[in-house]
VOMIMAR-355473 format. One record per residue (C-alpha): residue in three letters; residue number from 0; chain; x, y, z. Coordinates in Angstrom, 3 decimals. Example, Ala and Ser with C-alpha at 12.3 -4.5 7.8 and 13.67 -1.06 7.14 Angstrom:
<bamars>
[bamar 'ala' 0 'A' [12.300 -4.500 7.800]]
[bamar 'ser' 1 'A' [13.670 -1.060 7.140]]
</bamars>
This chain:
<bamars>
[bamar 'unk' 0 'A' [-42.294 6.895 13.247]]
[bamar 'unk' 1 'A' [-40.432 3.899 15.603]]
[bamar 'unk' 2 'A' [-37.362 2.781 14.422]]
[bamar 'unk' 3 'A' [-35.602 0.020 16.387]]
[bamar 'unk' 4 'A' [-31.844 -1.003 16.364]]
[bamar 'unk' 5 'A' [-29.452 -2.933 18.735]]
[bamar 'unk' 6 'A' [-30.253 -6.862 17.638]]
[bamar 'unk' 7 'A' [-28.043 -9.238 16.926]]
[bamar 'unk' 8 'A' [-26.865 -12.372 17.377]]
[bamar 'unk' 9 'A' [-25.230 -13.837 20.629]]
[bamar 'unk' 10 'A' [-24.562 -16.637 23.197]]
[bamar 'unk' 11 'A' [-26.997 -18.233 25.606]]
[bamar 'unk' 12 'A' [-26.388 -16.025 28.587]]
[bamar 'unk' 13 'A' [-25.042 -12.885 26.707]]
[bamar 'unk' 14 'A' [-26.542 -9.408 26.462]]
[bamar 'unk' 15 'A' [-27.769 -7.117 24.171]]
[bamar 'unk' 16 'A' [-29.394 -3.523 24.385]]
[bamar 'unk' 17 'A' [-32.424 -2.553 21.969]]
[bamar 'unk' 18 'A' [-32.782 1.289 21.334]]
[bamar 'unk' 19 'A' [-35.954 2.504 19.153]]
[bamar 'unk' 20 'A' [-35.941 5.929 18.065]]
[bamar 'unk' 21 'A' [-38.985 7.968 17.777]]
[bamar 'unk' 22 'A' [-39.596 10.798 14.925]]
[bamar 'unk' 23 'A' [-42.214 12.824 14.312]]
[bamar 'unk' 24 'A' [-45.048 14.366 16.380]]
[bamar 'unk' 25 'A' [-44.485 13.571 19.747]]
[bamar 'unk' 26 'A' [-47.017 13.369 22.925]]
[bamar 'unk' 27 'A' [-46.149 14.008 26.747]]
[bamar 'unk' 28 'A' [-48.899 11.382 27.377]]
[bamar 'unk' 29 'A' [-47.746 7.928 26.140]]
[bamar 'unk' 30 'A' [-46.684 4.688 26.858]]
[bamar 'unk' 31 'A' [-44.254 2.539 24.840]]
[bamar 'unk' 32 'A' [-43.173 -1.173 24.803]]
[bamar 'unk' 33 'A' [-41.516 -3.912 23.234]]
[bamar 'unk' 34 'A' [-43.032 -7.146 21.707]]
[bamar 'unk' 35 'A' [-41.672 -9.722 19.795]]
[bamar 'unk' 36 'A' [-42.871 -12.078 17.268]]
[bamar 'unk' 37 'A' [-41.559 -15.942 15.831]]
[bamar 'unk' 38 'A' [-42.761 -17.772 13.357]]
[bamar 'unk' 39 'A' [-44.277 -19.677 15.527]]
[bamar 'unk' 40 'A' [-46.077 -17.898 17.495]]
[bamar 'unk' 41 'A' [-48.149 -14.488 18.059]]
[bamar 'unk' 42 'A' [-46.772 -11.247 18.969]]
[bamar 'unk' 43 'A' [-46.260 -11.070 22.581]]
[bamar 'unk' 44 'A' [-45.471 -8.281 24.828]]
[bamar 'unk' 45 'A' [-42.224 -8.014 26.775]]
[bamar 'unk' 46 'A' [-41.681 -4.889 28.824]]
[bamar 'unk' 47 'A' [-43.667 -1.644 28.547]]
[bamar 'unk' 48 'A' [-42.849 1.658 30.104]]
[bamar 'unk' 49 'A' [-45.110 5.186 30.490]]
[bamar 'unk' 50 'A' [-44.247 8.577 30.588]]
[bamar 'unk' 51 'A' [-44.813 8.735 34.555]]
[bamar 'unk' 52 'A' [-41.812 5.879 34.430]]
[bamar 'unk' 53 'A' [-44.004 2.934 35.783]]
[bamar 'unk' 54 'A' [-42.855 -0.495 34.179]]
[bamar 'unk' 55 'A' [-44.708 -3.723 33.245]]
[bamar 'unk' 56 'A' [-42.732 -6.984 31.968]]
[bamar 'unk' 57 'A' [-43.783 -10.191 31.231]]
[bamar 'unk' 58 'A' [-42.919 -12.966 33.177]]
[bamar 'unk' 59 'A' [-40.372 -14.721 31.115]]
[bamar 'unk' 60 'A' [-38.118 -11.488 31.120]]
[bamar 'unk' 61 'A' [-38.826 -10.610 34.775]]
[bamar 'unk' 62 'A' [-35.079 -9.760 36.251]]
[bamar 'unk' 63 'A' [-33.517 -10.233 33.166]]
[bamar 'unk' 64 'A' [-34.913 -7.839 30.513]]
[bamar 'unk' 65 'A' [-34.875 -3.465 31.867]]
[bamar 'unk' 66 'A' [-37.037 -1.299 29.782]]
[bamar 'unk' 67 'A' [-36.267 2.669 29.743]]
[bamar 'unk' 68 'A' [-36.648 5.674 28.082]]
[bamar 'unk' 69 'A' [-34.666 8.964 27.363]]
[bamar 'unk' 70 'A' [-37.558 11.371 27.054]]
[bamar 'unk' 71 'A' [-34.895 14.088 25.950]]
[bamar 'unk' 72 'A' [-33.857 11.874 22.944]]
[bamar 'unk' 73 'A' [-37.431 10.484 22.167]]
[bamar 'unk' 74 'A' [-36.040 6.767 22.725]]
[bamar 'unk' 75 'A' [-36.740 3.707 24.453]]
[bamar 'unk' 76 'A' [-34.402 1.032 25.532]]
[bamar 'unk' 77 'A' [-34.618 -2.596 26.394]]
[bamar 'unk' 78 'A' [-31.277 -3.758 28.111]]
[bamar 'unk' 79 'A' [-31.870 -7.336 28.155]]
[bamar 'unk' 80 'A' [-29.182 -9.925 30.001]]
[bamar 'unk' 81 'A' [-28.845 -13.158 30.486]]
[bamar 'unk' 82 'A' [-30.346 -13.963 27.030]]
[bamar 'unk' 83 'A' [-31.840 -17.411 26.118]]
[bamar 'unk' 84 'A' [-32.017 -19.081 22.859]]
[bamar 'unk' 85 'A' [-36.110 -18.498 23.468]]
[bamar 'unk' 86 'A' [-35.491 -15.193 23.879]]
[bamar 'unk' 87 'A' [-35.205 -15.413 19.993]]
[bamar 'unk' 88 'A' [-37.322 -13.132 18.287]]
[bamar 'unk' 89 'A' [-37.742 -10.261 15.756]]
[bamar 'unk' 90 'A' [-38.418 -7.476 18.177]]
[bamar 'unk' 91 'A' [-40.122 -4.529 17.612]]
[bamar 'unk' 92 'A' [-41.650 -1.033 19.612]]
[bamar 'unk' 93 'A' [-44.531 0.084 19.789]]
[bamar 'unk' 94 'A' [-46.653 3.050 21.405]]
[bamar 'unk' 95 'A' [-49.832 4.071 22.245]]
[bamar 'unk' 96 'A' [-51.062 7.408 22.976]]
[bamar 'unk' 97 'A' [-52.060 8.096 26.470]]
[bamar 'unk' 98 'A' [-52.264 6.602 29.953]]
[bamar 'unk' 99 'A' [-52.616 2.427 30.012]]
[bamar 'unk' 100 'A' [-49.619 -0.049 31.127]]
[bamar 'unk' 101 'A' [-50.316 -2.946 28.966]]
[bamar 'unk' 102 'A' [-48.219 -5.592 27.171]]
[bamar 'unk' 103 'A' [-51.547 -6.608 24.968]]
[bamar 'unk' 104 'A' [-50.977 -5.457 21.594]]
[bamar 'unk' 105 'A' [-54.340 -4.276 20.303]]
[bamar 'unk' 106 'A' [-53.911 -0.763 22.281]]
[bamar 'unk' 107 'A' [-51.112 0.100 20.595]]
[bamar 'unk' 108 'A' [-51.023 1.949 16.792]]
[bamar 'unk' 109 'A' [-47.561 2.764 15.785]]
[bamar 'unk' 110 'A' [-45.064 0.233 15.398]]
[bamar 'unk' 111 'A' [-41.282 0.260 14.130]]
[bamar 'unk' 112 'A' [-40.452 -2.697 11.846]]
[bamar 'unk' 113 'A' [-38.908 -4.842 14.426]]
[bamar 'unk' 114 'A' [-35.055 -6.014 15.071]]
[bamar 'unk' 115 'A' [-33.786 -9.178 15.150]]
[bamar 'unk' 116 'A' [-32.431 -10.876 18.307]]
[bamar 'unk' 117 'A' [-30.891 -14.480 17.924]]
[bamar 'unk' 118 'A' [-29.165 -16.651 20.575]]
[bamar 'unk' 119 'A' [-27.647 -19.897 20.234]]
[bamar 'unk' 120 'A' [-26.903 -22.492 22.462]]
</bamars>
């Protein structure tokens, strides 16, 4: 089980820090990210992370967004900076169990039910 915490709502340009927190049955072998999802459009991946620490992040959050995890706590973290009012989303972990850094969402079968992010103008 994924439960996410850490939206909000802020500034253009301000910061916030996601943390999901994982439960359960628990792999060594896994890799985790974060997605987020408008109304508008489809659920897109923003920063994923695997156990050997490697990172992927999408473009739009490239040197603004740092995804990390506290393998001792069983959580993941997304410290993102410099938000943008597109940067508004309902945000939401995920993982997958085993080896494969990938923002595409079909890989991944446990999600948390997402956080909301909002940032004004």
């Amino acid at each position: 089980q994924l439960t996410e915490s850490g939206g909000g709502s802020v500034q253009d340009g301000g910061s916030l820090r996601l943390s999901c927190a994982a439960s359960g049955t628990w792999y060594s072998n896994f890799c985790m990210a974060w997605f987020r999802q408008t109304p508008e459009k489809e659920r897109e991946g923003v920063a994923s992370i695997c156990d050997d620490g490697k990172t992927m992040y999408a473009n739009s959050v490239k040197g603004r967004f740092t995804i990390s995890q506290d393998n001792a706590k069983n959580t993941l973290n997304l410290l993102m900076n410099n938000l943008k009012p597109e940067d508004t989303a309902m945000y939401y972990c995920a993982t997958l169990v085993g080896h494969l850094l990938t923002l595409e969402r079909r890989p991944y079968r446990i999600w948390g039910q997402g956080t909301q992010v909002n940032v004004s103008s």
